[in-house]
N, C-alpha and C positions, 0 to 999 in steps of 0.2 A: 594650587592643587594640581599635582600629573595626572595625565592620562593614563590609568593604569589598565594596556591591555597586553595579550600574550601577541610575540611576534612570531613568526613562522619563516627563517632568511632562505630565499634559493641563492646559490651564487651558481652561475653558469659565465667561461667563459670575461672574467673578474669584475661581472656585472652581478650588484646584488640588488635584490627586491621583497620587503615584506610583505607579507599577508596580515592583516592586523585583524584579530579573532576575540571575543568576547570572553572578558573573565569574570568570575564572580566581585573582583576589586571593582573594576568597573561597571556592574551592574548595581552598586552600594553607594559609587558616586552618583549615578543618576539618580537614585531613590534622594540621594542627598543633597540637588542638587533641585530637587523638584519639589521637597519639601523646605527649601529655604528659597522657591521662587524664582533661582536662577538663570535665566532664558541665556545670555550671556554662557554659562558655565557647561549649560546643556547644548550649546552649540558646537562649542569647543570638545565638547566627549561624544558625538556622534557624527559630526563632519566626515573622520577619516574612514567610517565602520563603512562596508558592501552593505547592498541595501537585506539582504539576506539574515546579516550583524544585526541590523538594526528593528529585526522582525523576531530574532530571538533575545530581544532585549524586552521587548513587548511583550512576549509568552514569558518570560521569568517576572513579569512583574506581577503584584499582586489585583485585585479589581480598581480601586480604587488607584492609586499608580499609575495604572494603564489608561485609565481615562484622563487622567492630569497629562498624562507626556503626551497624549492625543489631540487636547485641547488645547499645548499651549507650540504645537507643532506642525499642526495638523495643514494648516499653510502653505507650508515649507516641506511637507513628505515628500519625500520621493515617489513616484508610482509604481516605481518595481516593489516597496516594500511592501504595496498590499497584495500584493500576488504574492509575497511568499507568506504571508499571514495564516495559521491556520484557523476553521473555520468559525469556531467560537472567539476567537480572539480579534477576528477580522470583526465582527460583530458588533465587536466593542468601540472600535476604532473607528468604525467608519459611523456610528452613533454618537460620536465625540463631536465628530467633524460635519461644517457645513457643506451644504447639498452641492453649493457651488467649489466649496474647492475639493471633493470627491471626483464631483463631474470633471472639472479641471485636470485630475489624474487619469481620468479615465480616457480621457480622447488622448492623451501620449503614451497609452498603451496598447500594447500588438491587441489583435479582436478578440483570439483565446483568452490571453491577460486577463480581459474587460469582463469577458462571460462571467470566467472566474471567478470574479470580484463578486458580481453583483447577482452568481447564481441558487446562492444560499440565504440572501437579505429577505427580511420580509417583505411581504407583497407592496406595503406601503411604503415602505424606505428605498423599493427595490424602484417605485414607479417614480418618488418626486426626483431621484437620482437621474433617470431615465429620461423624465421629463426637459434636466437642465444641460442635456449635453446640445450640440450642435446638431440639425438634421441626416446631415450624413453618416456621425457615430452613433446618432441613435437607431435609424434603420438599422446599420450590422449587426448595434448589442441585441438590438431585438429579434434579428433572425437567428444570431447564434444561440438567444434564449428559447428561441421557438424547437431546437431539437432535442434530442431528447435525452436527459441526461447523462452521465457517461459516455456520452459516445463521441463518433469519430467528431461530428457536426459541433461538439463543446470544446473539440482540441485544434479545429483549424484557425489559421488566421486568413486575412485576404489578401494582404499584401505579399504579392509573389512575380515572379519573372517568364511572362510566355511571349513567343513570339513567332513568326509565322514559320513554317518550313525553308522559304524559299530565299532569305534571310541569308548574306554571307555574314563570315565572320567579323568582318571588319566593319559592317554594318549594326551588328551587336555590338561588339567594344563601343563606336561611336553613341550605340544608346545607352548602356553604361553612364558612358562619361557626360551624356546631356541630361539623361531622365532625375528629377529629383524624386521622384516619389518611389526610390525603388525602396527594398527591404534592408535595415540595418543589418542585417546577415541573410547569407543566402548560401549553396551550395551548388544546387542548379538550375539551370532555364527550362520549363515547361516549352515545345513545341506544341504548334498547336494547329488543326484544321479550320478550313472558315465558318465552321459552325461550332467553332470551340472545345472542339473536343480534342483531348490529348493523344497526339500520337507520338509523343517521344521525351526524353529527356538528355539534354548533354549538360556531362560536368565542366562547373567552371576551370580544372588543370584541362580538360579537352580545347575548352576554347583558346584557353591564352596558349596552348602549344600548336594552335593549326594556325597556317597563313590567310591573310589576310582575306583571300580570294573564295578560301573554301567555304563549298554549300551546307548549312546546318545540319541539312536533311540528311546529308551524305556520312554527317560525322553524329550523329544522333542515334541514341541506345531505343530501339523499339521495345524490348523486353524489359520495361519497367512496369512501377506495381501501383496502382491508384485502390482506393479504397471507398465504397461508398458513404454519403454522409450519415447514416445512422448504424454502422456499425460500432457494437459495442469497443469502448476503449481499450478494455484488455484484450481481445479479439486486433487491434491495431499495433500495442506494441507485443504481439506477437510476431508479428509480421516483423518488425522493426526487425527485433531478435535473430530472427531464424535465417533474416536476409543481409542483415548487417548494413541495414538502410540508415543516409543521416536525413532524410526528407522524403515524405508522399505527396503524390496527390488524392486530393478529396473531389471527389464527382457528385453532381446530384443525380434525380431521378433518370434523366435523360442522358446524363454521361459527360455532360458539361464540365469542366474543370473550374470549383467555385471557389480554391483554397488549397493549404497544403498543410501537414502535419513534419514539426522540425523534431529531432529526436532528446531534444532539451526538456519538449516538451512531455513528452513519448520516458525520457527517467522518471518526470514526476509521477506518470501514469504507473510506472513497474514499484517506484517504491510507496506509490498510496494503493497500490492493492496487495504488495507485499505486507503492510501495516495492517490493513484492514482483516486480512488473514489471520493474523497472527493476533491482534485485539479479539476478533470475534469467537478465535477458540479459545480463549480465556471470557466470552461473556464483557468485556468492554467496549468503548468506544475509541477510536482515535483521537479524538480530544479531551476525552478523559482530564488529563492532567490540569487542563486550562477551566474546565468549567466548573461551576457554584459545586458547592459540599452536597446541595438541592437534586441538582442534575445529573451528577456524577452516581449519587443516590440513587435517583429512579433511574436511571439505566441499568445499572447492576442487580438489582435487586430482585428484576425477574429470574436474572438468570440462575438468581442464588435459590429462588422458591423451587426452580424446575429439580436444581440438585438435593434441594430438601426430600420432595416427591421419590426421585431417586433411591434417595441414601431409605426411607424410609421402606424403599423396596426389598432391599438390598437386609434390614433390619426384621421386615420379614420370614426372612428366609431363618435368619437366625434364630428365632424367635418357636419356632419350627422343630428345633434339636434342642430347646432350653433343657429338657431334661439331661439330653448327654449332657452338655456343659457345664450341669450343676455335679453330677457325678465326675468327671471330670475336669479339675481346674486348667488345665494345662493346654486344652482346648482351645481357652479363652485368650489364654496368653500368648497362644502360635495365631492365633486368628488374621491378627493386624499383619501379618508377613502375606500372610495368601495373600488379602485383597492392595496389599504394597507392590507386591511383586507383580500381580498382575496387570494392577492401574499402569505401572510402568512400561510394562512388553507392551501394551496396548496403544501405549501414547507414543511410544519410538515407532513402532508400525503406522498409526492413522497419521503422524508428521510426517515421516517419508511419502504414504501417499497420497495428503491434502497438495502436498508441492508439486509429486509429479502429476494429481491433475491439471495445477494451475498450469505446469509449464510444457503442457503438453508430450511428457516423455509417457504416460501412462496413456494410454490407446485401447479400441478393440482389438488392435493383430496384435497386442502383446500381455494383452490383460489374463488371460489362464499361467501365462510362464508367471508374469511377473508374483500370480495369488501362491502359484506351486510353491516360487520360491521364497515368498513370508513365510510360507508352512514351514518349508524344510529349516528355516532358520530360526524357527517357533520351536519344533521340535526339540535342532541341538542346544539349542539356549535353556528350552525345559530340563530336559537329559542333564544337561552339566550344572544346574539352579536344585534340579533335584535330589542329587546325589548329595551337594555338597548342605542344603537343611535336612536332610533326612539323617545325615550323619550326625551332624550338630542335634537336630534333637534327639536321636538316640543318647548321646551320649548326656546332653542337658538334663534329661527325664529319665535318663535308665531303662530307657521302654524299644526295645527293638522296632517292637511293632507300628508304635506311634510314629517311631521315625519312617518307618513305609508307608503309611496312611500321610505322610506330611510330603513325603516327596513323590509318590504318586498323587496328589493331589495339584501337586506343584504345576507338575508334566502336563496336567489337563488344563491347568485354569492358563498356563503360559502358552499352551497350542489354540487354544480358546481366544486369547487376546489378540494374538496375533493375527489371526480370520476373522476376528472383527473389526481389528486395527485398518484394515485391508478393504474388507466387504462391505462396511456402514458407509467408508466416504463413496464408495464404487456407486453402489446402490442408491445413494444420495444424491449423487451427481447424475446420475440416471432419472431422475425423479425432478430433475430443474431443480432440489434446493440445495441451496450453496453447501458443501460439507465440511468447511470451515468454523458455520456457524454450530452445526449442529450433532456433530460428528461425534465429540468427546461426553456428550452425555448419554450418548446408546451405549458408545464402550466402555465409560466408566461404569455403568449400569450392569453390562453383563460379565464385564470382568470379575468383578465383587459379587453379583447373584449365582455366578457359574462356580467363584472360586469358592463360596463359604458351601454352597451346596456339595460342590465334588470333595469339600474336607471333614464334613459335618458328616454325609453320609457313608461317607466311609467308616469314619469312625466307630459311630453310630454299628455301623456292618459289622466291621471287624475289633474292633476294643470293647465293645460292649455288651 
């Protein structure tokens, strides 16, 4: 049987090299390889996979699957592959697996790695894990579990490069070349005073290009960025961001340098709260896809009752003009445009400004321009949406009039979405609560209450 995965060639320079990427052939061999017992056969189709491969072979499988390649692997894992595990499927996996060979991946992983791992386990799996490592990586897992979640204190590792000021260059190379315990990547050397505290950073292209003689201190960038240990994580790789940093330092209370933040680690933070974003204005989880029919269940389910309450509001209102409606049919049938058109203009406005709070482009020195300018773009979007249904139903109904009540109704409910598209996540965000989460059920709420009312009574006004 082949190894059937997709290859990915770069040629540079008439050297070639693939990437070897997971395809559904090969995720059908493993299922097929695992129910006919194959240890042999499963060797041979995950050997060549990045550990990354081999973690989204574990998310495509089904539960039971998952715990079978778990159980008959689990040995032999690599430990970068439970770092890229997501959180439910890590779960699974490391419930598979004995405490001792967990622990065994755990101490040959960076300290962030390790929090990682074991910061979501149950309190019981989380401790006999804890229990079986060595005394040395059990103090760190435990301090890095001692902060507080998302934050900077869950992204650092400890293993990093400081050294005194006073330090030549050739001094440093020489510890390079003797120290074994340095970090399997690094970028730069922390400088540091004799009470630990950072006063500098030089990049490793600074070292290897000064001669051997030169003093660190003299070649050392003081205008660097340390970050304290409990600052929130998105609050870090903003920083990253804005400064186009590949490394920080992490200080504690007193200012000590206990650790550092690499910006490897600093993507997964931008793209798990890009995801988280984007799940929770939809009312989901990010693991969604991987958990029980159960769980996927009760999560969702709140969020559908709240839009029940909602929509129910929203039916109200209609409820309200039943008599227009019965007198005229035609009411009923433009109805579903108003609150379309609205939920729409609502939902392109509160996206554009759920992101720019995340990403810090929305501010107080620019928050009145940037509201003016949803308006004014509410307005011409209404203006040009109104003319062109007000025409259409003119001409659909033969009712001049209706077409005026359809596109003046248009104008308000899409000048309406648009200022709350805007002003719910402002005002949310102002309030400490995430406006991600909670953003699109105020403005679907008003869009649809604003838009049936400003159609209904119109109507009601002038058609009837």
């Amino acid at each position: 049987m082949t190894n059937n995965t997709e290859n990915t060639s770069f040629e540079s320079e008439g050297l070639t090299r693939e990437v070897v990427q997971v395809s559904p052939e090969l995720v059908t061999e493993v299922i097929f390889a695992l129910n006919n017992h194959d240890k042999e056969q499963l060797d041979f189709l995950l050997e060549p996979l990045h550990s990354a491969d081999v973690a989204d072979i574990f998310e495509q499988l089904d539960d039971s699957d998952r715990k079978e390649l778990a159980s008959f692997i689990g040995a032999e894992l690599e430990p970068d592959v439970l770092s890229e595990l997501d959180d439910s499927t890590l779960d699974d996996v490391i419930t598979e697996m004995d405490d001792e060979d967990v622990a065994r991946a755990i101490t040959q992983m960076e300290s962030d790695d390790a929090v990682h791992v074991l910061e979501d386990l149950d309190e019981d799996d989380q401790r006999k894990i804890i229990d079986a490592l060595p005394a040395e990586d059990r103090l760190a897992v435990e301090e890095g579990l001692s902060f507080p979640e998302d934050s900077a204190g869950r992204l650092l590792q400890r293993n990093l490069v400081s050294i005194p000021g006073l330090w030549s260059v050739g001094k440093v190379i020489d510890y390079f070349r003797s120290e074994e315990d340095l970090p399997d990547e690094f970028y730069e050397v922390f400088v540091m005073d004799p009470l630990h505290h950072p006063i500098g950073t030089v990049a490793l292209n600074q070292i290897i290009r000064s001669t051997r003689d030169v003093i660190i201190s003299d070649i050392m960038n003081d205008d660097f960025k340390v970050v304290p240990v409990d600052m929130d994580q998105e609050e870090v790789a903003y920083l990253f961001k804005q400064y186009d940093l590949t490394s920080m330092g992490v200080v504690d209370t007193e200012g000590r340098l206990i650790g550092m933040i690499t910006v490897d680690d600093v993507v997964d933070v931008i793209d798990e709260e890009a995801e988280e974003d984007l799940m929770r204005m939809a009312g989901v989880q990010e693991t969604d896809i991987t958990e029980s029919v159960f769980e996927a269940s009760k999560n969702r389910v709140l969020w559908l009752l709240i839009n029940l309450v909602t929509a129910i509001l929203a039916s109200m209102v209609i409820a309200i003009f039943d008599a227009s409606i019965e007198q005229m049919v035609a009411l009923a049938v433009l109805m579903p445009i108003v609150a379309s058109m609205g939920g729409n203009a609502g939902t392109q406005t509160m996206t554009v400004t759920v992101r720019a709070i995340a990403t810090r482009e929305l501010t107080s020195t620019n928050v009145k321009r940037v509201i003016f300018r949803e308006f004014s773009i509410a307005v011409v979007n209404g203006v040009i949406i109104a003319v062109i249904i007000g025409l259409l139903s003119w001409y659909w109904f033969a009712n001049m009039a209706l077409g005026g009540v359809m596109g003046a109704a248009m104008v308000v409910n899409i000048i309406m979405a648009g200022l709350a598209g805007i002003l719910i996540p402002i005002t949310l965000d102002k309030m400490d609560i995430d406006p991600a989460l909670a953003s699109s059920i105020f403005v679907t709420t008003i869009t649809d209450v604003v838009g049936f009312f400003a159609f209904l009574g119109l109507a009601a006004l002038v058609l009837l």
